[in-house]
N, C-alpha and C positions, 0 to 999 in steps of 0.2 A: 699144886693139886687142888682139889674143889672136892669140900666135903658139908655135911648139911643137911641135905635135900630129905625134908620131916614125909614121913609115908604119910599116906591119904591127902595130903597137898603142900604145899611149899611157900613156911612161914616164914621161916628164917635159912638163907644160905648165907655159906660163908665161904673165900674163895682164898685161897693160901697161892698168889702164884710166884715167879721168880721177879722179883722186882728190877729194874734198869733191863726189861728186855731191851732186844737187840745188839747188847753188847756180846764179845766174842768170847769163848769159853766158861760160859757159865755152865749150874746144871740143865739138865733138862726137863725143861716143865710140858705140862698133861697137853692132851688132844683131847677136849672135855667134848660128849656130843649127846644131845639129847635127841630122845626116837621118842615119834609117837604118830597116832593117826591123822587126819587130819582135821582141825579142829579140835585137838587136844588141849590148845596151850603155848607151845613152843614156841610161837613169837613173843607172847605176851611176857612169855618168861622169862625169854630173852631181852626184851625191852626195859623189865624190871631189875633184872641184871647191871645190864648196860646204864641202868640212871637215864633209860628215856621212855618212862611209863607214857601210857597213852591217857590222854586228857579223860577226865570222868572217873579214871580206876581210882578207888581209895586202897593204898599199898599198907600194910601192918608187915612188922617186920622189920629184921636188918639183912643188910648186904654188908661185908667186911673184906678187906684186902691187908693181909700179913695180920690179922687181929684187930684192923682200924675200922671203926663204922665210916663209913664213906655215905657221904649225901651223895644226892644224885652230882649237883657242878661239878663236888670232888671224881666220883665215878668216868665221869665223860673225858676230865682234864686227863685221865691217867689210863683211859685204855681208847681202844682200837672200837668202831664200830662199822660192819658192813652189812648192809639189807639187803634183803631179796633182791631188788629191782636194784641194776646200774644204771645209775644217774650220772652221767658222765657228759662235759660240752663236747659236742659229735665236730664241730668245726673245728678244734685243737686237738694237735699230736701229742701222742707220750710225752714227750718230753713237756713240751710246754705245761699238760696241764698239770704233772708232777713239779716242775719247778713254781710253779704261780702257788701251789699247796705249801711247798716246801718254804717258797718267801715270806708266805702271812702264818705258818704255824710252828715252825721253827725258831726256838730261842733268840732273844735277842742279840746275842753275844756268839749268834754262829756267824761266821763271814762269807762272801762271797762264793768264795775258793771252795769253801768244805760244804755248803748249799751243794754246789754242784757233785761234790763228792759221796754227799749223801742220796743224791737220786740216784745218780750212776749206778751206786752200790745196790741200792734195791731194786733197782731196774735189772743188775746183777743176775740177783738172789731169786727174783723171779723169772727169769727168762724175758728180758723186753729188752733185751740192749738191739736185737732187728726190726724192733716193732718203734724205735727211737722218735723215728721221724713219718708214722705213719698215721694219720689222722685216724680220730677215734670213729665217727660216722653218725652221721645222725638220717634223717628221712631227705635229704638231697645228695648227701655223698657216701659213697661205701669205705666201710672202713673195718674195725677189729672185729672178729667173731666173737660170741657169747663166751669161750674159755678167754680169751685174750683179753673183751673187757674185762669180766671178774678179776682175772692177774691183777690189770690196772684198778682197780678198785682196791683189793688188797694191801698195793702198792702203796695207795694213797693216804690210809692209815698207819701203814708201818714208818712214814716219813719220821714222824715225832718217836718211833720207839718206845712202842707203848707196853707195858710189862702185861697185860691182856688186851685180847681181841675177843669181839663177839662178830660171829656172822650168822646171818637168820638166812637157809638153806640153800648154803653156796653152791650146790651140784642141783640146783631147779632150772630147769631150760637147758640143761646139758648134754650133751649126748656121754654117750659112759667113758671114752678114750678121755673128755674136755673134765669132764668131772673128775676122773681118778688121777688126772693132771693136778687138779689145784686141789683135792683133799692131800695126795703127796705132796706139796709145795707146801701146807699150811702144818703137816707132821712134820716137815725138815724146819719150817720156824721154831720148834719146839727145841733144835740145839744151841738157836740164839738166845733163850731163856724166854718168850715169847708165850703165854700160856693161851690157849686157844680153844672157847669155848663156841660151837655152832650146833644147828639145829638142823635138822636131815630127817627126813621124808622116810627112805626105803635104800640103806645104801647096797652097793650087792658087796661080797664077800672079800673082793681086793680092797675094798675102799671100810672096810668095817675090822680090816683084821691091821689097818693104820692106826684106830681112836685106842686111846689108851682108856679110859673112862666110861661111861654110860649112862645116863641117865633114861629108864622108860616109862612115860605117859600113858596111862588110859588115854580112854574115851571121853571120859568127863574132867582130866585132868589133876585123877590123883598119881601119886607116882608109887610105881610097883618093883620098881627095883633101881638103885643110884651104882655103882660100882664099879672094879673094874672090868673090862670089857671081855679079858678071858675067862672069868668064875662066869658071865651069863648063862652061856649057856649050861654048866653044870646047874644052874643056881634053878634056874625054870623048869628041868629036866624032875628037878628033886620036890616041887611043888607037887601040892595033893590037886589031883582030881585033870593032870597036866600029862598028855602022854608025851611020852619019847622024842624028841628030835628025828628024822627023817635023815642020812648020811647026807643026801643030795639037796636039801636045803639049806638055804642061806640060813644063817642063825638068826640075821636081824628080821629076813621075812617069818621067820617060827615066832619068833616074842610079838610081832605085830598080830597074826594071825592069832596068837595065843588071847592077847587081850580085847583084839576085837570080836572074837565071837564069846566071851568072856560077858556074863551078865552083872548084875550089883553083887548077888552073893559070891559069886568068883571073885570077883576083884574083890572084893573087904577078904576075901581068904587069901588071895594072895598076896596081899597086904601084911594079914597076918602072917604068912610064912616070911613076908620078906623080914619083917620084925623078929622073927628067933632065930633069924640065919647068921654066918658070921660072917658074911659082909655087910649087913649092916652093925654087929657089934663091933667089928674094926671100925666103920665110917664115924659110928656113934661114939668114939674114942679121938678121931681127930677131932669132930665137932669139938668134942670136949675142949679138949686141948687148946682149939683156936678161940672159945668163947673164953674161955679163963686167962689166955691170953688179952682179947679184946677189953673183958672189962679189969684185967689187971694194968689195961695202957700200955701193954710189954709190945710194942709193934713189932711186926717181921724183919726178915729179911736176914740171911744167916751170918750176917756181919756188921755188927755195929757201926764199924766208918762207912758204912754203904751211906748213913745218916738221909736216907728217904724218905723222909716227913712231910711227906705230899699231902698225907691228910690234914696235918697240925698246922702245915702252910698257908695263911689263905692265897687263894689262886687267883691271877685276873682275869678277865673273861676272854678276852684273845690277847694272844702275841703281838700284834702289829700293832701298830697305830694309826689311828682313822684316818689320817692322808695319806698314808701307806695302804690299808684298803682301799680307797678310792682310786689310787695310781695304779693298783694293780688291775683292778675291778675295769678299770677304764682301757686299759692296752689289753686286755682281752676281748671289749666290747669292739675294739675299734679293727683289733686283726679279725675278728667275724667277720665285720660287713667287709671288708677288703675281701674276704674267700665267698661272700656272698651279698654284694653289693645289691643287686634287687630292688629293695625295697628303697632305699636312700635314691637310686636313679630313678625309678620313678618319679619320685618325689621333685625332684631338679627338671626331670621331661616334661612333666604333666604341669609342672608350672612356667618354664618357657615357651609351652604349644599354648597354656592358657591365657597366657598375657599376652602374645601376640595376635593370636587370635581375640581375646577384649578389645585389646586396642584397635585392632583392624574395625570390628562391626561397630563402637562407639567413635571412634577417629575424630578428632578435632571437632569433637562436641559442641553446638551452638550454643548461642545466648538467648534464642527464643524459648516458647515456649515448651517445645517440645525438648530443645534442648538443655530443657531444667529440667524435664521428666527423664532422661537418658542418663545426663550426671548424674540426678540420685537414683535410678534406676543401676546404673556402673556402679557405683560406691556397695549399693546393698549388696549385688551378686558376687561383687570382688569378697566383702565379709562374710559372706555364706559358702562361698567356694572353698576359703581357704580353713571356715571352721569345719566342714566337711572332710576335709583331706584332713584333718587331725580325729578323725576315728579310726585312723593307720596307729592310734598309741591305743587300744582299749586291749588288746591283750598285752600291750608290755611285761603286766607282772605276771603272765599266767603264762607265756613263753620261757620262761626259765624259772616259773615258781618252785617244782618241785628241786632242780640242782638248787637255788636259796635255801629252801629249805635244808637239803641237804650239807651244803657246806656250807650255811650260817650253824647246826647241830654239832658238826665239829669243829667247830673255833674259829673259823677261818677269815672271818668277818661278820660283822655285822649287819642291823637293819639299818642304820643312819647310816654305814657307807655304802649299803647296795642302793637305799635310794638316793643318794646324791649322785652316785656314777650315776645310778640308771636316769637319773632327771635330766644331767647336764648332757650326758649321751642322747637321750630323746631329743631336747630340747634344742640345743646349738644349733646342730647339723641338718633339722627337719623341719622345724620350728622357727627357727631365727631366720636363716638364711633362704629359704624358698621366698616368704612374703616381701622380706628384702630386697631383691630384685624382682619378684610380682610389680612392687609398687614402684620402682625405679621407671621400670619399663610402659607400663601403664599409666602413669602419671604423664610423663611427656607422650603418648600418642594419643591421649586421649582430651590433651590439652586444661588439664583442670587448674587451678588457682594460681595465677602467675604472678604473684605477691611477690612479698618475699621468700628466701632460699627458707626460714623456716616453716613454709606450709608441706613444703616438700616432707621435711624432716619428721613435722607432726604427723604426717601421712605416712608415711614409713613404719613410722613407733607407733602410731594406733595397729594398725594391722597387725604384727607382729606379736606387742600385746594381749592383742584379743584373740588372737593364735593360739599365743600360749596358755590364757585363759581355757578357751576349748581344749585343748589340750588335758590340761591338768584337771577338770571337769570329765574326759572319758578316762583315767586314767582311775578318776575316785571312782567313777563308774563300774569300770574294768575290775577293780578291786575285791568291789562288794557283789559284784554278780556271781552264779553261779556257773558261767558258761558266758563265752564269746557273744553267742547268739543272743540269749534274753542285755546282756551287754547291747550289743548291737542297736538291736529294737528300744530301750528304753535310752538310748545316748540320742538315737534319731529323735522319740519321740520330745525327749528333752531341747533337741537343737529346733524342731518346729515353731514347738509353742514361743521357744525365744524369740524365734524369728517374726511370728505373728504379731508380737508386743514387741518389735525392733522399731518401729516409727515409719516402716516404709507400707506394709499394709493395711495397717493401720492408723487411719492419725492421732497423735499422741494426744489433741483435747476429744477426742470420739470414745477416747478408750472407756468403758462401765466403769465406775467406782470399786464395783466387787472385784476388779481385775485388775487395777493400779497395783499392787501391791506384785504379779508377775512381771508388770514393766519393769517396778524397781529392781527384780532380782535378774533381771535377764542382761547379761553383758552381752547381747545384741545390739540390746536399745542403746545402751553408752557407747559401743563402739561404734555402732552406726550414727549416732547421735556427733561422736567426735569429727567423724568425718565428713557430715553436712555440714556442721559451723566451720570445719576448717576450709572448706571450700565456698561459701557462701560468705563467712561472716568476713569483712575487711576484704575484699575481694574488690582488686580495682578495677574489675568490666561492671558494665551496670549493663542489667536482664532486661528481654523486652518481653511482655504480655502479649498475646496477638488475640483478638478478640473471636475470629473466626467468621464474621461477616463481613459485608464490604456495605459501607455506613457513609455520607459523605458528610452527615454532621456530627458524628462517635469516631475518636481516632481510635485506627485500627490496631497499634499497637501503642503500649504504656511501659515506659521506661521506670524501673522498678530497681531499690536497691538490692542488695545481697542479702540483708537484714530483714526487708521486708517477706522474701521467699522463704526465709528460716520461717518468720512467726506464721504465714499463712500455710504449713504443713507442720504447725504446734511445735516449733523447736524456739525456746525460751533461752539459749543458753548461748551467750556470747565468746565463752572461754572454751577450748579443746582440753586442755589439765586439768580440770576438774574430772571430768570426762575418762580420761586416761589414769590417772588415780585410784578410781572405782574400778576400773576391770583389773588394773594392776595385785587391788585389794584381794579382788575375788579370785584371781590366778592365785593370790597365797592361800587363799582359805581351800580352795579345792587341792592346792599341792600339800596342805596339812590332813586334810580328809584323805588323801592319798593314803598318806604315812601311819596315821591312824591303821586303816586297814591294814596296809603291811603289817606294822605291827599285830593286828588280830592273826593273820595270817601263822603264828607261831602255834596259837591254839585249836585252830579249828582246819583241818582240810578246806571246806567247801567255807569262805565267807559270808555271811549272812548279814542282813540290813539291821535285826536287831544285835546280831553279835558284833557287828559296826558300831553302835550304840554302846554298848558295853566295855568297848575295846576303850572309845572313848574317855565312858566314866574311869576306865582304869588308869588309861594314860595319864590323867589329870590326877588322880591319885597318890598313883608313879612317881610322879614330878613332886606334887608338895612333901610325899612322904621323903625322898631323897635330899630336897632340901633341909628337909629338919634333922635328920642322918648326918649331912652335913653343918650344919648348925653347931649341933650337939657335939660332933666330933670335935669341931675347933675351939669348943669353950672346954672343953676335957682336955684338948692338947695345951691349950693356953695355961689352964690351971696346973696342971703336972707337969707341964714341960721342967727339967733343971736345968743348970750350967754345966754336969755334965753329960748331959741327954745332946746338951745344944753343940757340944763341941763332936758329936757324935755325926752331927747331919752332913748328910752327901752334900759332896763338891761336885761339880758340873765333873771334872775330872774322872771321878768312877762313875758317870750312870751310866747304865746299861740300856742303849737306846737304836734305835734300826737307824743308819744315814740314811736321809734321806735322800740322795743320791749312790746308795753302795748299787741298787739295782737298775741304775738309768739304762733307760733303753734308745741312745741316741742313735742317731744314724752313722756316725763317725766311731762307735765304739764297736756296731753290729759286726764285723768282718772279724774283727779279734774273739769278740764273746762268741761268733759261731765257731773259728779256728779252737779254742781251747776247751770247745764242747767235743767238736770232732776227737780231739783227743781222749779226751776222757773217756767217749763210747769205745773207741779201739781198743784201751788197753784191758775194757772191759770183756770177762770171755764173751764168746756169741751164742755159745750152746745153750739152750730153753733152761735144759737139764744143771748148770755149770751151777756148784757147788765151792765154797772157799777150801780152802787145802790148808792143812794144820798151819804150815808155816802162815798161811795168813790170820790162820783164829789162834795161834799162840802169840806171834809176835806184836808188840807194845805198839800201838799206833799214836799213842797222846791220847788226851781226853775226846772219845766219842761224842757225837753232838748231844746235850742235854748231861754229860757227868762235869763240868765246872756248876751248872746248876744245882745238879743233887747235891755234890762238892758245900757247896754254898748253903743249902737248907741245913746239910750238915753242921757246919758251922753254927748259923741261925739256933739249931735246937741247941747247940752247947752255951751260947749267948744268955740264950732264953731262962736257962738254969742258971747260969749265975749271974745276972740283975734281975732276975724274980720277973718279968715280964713276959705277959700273956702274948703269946704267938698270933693273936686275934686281932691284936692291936693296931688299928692304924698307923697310928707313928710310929709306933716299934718298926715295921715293915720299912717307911721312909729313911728311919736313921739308921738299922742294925743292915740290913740286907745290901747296901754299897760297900759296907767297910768289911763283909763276909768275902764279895766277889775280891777285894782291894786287896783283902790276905792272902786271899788264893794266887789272885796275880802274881802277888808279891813273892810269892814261894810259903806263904808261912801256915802252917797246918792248925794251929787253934788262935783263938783273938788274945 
């Protein structure tokens, strides 16, 4: 139940609901729903709820679950959240994008086997066992309707079995059949113990006479009545200065109607009348009860071995582990462009038509003088072609920023593993391997430096390099813009000036003084720079000059070394790794500005250049302050550690840890993992509507995914009390927490 909600605004709530939702036969917990106009509130309130306030609110106040003040981390860890907008990858099916959920937020200690049993099951519960294999849909392919995404959204929270859900106006974009669909489906959650709090608009009268609960908003967002859903309307009826309900009106359109032509002095009176009513002196008696709870430490939950100390617990910030994000992260990057290949074939066309065609119009390049003008004329175009084709990355992070957003918000991964998927995904496939053959192919038709086999090599690795540099250069771009376009425009404008200060339009002793200092910063100049000494310097043809007259005492041409054509176009530099080094450098610095950004990316919608700056000062902050966190930790564990804390410490034997190959997705396994999916859908019903049957919610199935865990917290709290050790404790967590799971294994019910 959910009780709390202070009239005239909402300082403190408190939310009592069934804890270990999802499991089978428990009671039945609320279908909590807040009404109000719009621009009442009800997102924000919802978000306050949920532990994911909107940057800038200052929140005063608690949120409580079974009498536990919950921070926000704890809040998030332990319920469900879904928003207005479906954010879902439109290139993967049900199933896939439920099981890639199901892999990075599911318990460490759930296996293969019951993964797939637990989608099934909610694929079940919600009607998607025929929508299995049907791609979600995004803006090139058709796919689920607006009821079907939401299901799948739904879905996607309920994987972890969260004792609450928040959804912020799941019947928005709906037509009434799709809607009254999924506020039914989210009332039948409430037999799995699932308490289910959402925010709604105008429901009409099939879907209002579902909510167990009520909460209604003004205008300005005081609340004018909390309660249950069948006393409203007697409750409004009974208000002063409020006529009668209408037979043929919806109730929830009467209380809306009622408050919005409701002035200040209405509402502070019906304010007051809600305050000597007795629904709120019931509501004002649970508060009670949960607050005296709360600060008496007496947590929920109507059974003490439930031992659910999620808040006492501290929690880690996701399930998986960072190579496990990234494995995951990357086989879904990679089945994308397989269903929408595009832009990668591009990339491989546009650089075989281009290198063929280079090499055709430059082709066995001379040694005169014109053909020193062609050589470095080819080198520069080759470097600017290929930093060009890398403004194909400047929306990378904005093409699936909001789903990161999204499913980094629910645990599912992080920012250090979405950008090293997303870096090594860019980078390899696009990045590496075009220039790659560019220069393969271009190199021998165009006849350049026939040294040794390493001019070749250095010619490869510069381009590519410097690729990548550009690269990771529109990438920090892309980050902090507001928009593709101003992107666009300042990546070009940025790739110009480099090029002006590259060494080929301008000569590098010409350059102003006042302007040396963009030479230095332009990985043009060094890449283009690496690639004239590598072709020019130690080069065993020697150049001829031709004079352009015909002289019969001036020879008309002058045989000139490789060296000598470096310095008379100001190139001082003998060595290509120097060279290569510096853009090397500068591809990190810009793939760290990247990352930077991302990270700002958690705070702000739209990134900004000064809030790029700021992100920064934090990240550097971030970092010293966690080192000293760590610091401090080890010299506290060092000092108190005992002999028998020490006999206490995990053995490789209990940790509780994902294999790294439990979820391989080789080729030679595909056939079996599709055959035993296929199963599993079958034996699941097929009707939308398919509900479990007693025999399946009475009978014992073993522990549910996530009850060896509670199991275990369980344990932990009884630990806790008797060696006097704080639950907060970093090493308490290390030593006591394997030999919890190691009892349970073992059969034994206390340590």
């Amino acid at each position: 139940g959910i009780a709390g909600a202070t009239t005239g605004g909402w300082n403190s709530l408190i939310a009592s609901p069934s804890r270990g939702g999802g499991g089978m036969g428990e009671r039945r917990a609320d279908l909590f729903a807040i009404l109000g106009p719009s621009g009442a509130g009800k997102t924000t309130l919802l978000d306050v709820l949920a532990g994911r306030p909107s940057p800038g609110h200052v929140i005063t106040g608690d949120v409580a679950l079974d009498g536990e003040r919950m921070s926000n981390s704890e809040l998030r860890h332990v319920s469900g959240y879904v928003p207005q907008d479906d954010v879902l990858p439109g290139t993967s099916t049900v199933w896939e994008h439920l099981l890639f959920n199901a892999m990075l937020r599911l318990p460490g200690d759930v296996g293969k086997d019951e993964t797939y049993r637990v989608v099934v099951g909610w694929m079940r519960e919600l009607g998607l066992t025929k929508l299995a294999h049907a791609h979600i849909g995004d803006a090139f392919t058709r796919g689920l309707s607006g009821g079907e995404k939401r299901r799948v959204s739904v879905a996607t929270e309920l994987l972890t079995s969260p004792g609450v859900m928040f959804l912020d106006e799941p019947t928005t974009g709906l037509d009434a059949t799709n809607a009254a669909k999924v506020v039914d489906i989210l009332a039948g959650l409430g037999a799995l113990g699932v308490t289910i709090l959402l925010s709604i608009h105008q429901p009409r009268p099939d879907i209002f006479r579902l909510l167990d609960r009520v909460l209604v908003m003004s205008s300005d967002g005081r609340v004018v009545y909390s309660g249950p859903s069948l006393d409203a309307e007697a409750h409004f009826e009974s208000m002063r200065n409020v006529p009668r309900k209408p037979e043929a009106v919806n109730i929830a359109d009467f209380m809306l109607d009622v408050v919005l032509s409701a002035d200040d002095d209405d509402i502070d009176a019906m304010i007051d009348d809600f305050e000597k009513s007795d629904v709120r002196a019931n509501g004002r008696n649970m508060t009670h009860t949960l607050r005296v709870r709360c600060e008496d430490g007496d947590g929920g939950g109507d059974d003490d071995d439930d031992g659910d100390d999620a808040a006492a617990t501290p929690l880690t910030k996701y399930v998986a582990s960072y190579p496990r994000q990234v494995r995951a992260l990357l086989r879904r990057m990679v089945r994308n462009v397989r269903r929408h290949p595009f832009l990668i074939l591009l990339h491989f066309v546009a650089t075989g038509v281009a290198s063929l065609g280079l090499g055709g119009v430059f082709f066995a390049a001379g040694k005169d003088t014109g053909g020193i003008q062609n050589r470095m004329g080819c080198l520069f175009f080759i470097l600017l072609y290929l930093a060009l084709m890398s403004l194909s990355s400047l929306p990378v992070w904005r093409e699936d920023r909001l789903l990161f957003l999204r499913e980094r918000s629910n645990g599912a991964y992080g920012v250090n593993a979405y950008f090293t998927s997303t870096l090594l995904f860019d980078v390899l496939p696009m990045r590496v391997l075009p220039p790659f053959f560019f220069g393969l192919i271009t190199y021998q038709m165009i006849g350049l430096n026939e040294g040794d086999e390493d001019c070749l090599a250095w010619f490869v690795l510069t381009l590519i390099v410097t690729n990548v540099a550009a690269t990771c250069m529109c990438m920090a771009i892309g980050a902090a813009s507001r928009s593709v376009a101003s992107a666009n425009a300042i990546a070009s404008l940025c790739f110009l000036v480099a090029a002006l200060f590259g060494g080929f339009l301008l000569n590098k002793d010409q350059i102003p003084r006042y302007a040396r200092w963009i030479a230095a910063v332009s990985f043009v100049n060094y890449g283009y720079e690496a690639l004239v000494v590598n072709e020019f310097a130690d080069n065993p043809r020697t150049f001829t000059l031709t004079s352009g007259w015909n002289s019969t005492t001036l020879p008309n041409e002058v045989p000139v070394p490789g060296e000598k054509v470096l310095s008379t176009f100001g190139f001082h530099v003998a060595e290509v790794s120097p060279d290569v080094a510096v853009v090397c450098a500068q591809a990190a610095f810009f793939a760290c500005a990247s990352y930077v950004m991302l990270r700002n990316a958690e705070r702000e919608t739209a990134p900004t250049w000064s809030g790029a700056w700021r992100a920064c000062a934090r990240f550097v902050g971030e970092c010293w302050r966690r080192r000293y966190l760590v610091e401090k930790r080890s010299a506290a564990r060092a000092t108190t550690t005992t002999d028998e804390e020490e006999s206490m410490l995990p053995s490789s034997e209990f940790t509780v840890a994902y294999d790294s190959d439990e979820y391989s997705s080789d080729d030679d396994d595909g056939e079996e993992e599709e055959d035993e999916i296929e199963t599993l859908l079958d034996e699941a019903p097929m009707e939308p509507d398919a509900t479990p049957s007693a025999d399946e919610t009475d009978e014992p199935a073993g522990d549910a995914p996530g009850d060896l865990h509670r199991r275990a917290n369980s344990l932990l709290h009884d630990i806790d009390e008797e060696h006097a050790v704080s639950p907060h404790d970093g090493a308490r967590n290390a030593a006591v927490a394997p030999m919890a799971l190691r009892l349970l294994r073992d059969g034994g019910g206390s340590p």
